[in-house]
C-alpha positions in Angstrom: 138.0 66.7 83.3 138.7 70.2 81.8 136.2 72.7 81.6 136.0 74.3 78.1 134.0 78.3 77.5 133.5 80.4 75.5 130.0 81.9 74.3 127.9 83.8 77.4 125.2 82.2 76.1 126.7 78.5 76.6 125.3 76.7 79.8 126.4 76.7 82.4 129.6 78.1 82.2 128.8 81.1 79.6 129.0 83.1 82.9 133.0 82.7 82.9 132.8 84.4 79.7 133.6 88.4 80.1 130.8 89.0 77.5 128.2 87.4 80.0 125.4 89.8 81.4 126.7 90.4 85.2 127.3 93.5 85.9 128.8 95.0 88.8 130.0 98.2 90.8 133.6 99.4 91.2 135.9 101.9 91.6 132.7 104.0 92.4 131.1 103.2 88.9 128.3 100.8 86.9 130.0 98.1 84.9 128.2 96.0 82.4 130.2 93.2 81.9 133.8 92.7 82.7 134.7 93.4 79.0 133.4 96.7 79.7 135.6 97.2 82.7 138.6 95.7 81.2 138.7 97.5 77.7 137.7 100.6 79.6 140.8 100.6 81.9 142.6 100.8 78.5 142.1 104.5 78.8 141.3 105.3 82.1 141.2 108.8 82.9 140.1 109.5 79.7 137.0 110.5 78.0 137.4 107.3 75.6 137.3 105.2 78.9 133.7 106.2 79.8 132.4 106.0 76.1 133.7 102.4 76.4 132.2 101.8 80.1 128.5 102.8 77.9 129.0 101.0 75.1 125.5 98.8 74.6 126.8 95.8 74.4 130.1 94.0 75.8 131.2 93.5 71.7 130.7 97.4 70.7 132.7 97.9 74.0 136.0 95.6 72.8 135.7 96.9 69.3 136.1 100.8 70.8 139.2 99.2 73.2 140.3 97.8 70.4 140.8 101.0 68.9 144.3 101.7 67.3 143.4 105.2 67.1 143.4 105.8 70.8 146.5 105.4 72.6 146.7 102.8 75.1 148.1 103.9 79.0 151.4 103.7 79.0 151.5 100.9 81.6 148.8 98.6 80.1 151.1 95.7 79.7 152.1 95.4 83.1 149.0 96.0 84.5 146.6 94.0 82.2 146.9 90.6 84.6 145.8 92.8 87.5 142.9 94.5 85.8 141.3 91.4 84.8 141.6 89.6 87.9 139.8 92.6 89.9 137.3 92.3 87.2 137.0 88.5 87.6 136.8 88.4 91.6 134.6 91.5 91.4 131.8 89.6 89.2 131.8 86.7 91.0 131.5 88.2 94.2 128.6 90.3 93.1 126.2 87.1 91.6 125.6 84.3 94.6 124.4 82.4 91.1 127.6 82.0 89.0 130.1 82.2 91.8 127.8 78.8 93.2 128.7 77.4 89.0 132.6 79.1 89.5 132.9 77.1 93.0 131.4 73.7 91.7 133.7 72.9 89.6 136.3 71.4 92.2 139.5 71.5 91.3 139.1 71.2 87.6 141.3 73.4 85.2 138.9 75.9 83.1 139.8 76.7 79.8 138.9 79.9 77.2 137.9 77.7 74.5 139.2 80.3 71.6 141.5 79.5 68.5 142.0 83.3 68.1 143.4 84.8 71.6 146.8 83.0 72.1 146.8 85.1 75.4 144.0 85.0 77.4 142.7 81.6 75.7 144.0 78.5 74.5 145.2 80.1 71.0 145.2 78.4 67.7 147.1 75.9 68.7 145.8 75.1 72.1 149.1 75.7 73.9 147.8 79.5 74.4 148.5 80.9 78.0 144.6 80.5 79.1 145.4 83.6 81.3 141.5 84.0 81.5 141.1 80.4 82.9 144.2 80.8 85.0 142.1 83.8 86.7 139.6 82.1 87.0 141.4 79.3 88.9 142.7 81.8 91.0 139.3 83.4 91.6 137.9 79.8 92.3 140.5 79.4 95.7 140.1 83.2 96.6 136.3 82.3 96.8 136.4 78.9 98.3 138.9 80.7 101.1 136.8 83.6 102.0 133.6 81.3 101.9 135.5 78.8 104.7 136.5 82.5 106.7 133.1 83.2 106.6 131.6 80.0 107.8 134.3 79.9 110.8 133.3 83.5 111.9 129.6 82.6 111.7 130.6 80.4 114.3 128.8 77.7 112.3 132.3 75.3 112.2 135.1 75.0 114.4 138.1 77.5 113.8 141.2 76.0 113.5 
């Protein structure tokens, strides 16, 4: 069975959504939501970056990333991937609560349910690149792995 997001507010998995209220800490600094961190490092370094790191709400913050008037860092397109997978792994270490939703979903794809990001979703046509459920995939094993580590130096089960 595939699981389908998209609205934060959907239950239970609005949490995959970046617009979902989890913050976290990184690089040194509060983040909202991981749309804040991800439009942010847009512009990082930048004055534009913080304005978007404050933004009240995870939509203000991807219409001022959006921004065609501020110029994107020169290596946003090879870095994009990167930045939303530290963003991912970073909520879902933070919240015990939606990394327990992330992890018990097995081994089931996960799908952004949008007709209107070819890239990070399913697209239009639903043959999108789902780079945001691919993530979360990934995020999913790098969980499950460090959770099994964990247990085996708790001493709790048998190493290997």
């Amino acid at each position: 069975m595939t699981i389908y997001f998209y609205g934060a507010g959907e239950v239970p998995y609005g949490c995959f959504s970046n617009f979902s209220d989890h913050g976290f800490d990184l690089d040194g600094v509060w983040w909202p939501t991981s749309e804040h961190y991800f439009q942010a490092q847009k512009f990082k370094g930048t004055r534009h970056a913080d304005l978007v790191r404050r933004a009240r709400t995870p939509l203000r913050a991807a219409e001022l990333g959006r921004d065609s008037s501020k110029p994107l860092r020169r290596d946003w397109e090879r870095v994009k991937d990167d930045v939303m997978r530290r963003a991912v792994v970073t909520k879902f270490r933070a919240h015990a609560d939606i990394r327990d939703i992330l992890l018990s979903t097995g081994d089931e794809e996960i799908v952004e349910d949008t007709t209107t990001d070819h890239y990070w979703g399913r697209g239009r046509t639903g043959n999108g690149k789902n780079m945001l459920g691919r993530i979360l995939v990934r995020t999913r094993s790098q969980l499950r792995a460090e959770l099994a580590e964990a247990l085996d130096s708790d001493g709790r089960r048998p190493r290997r």
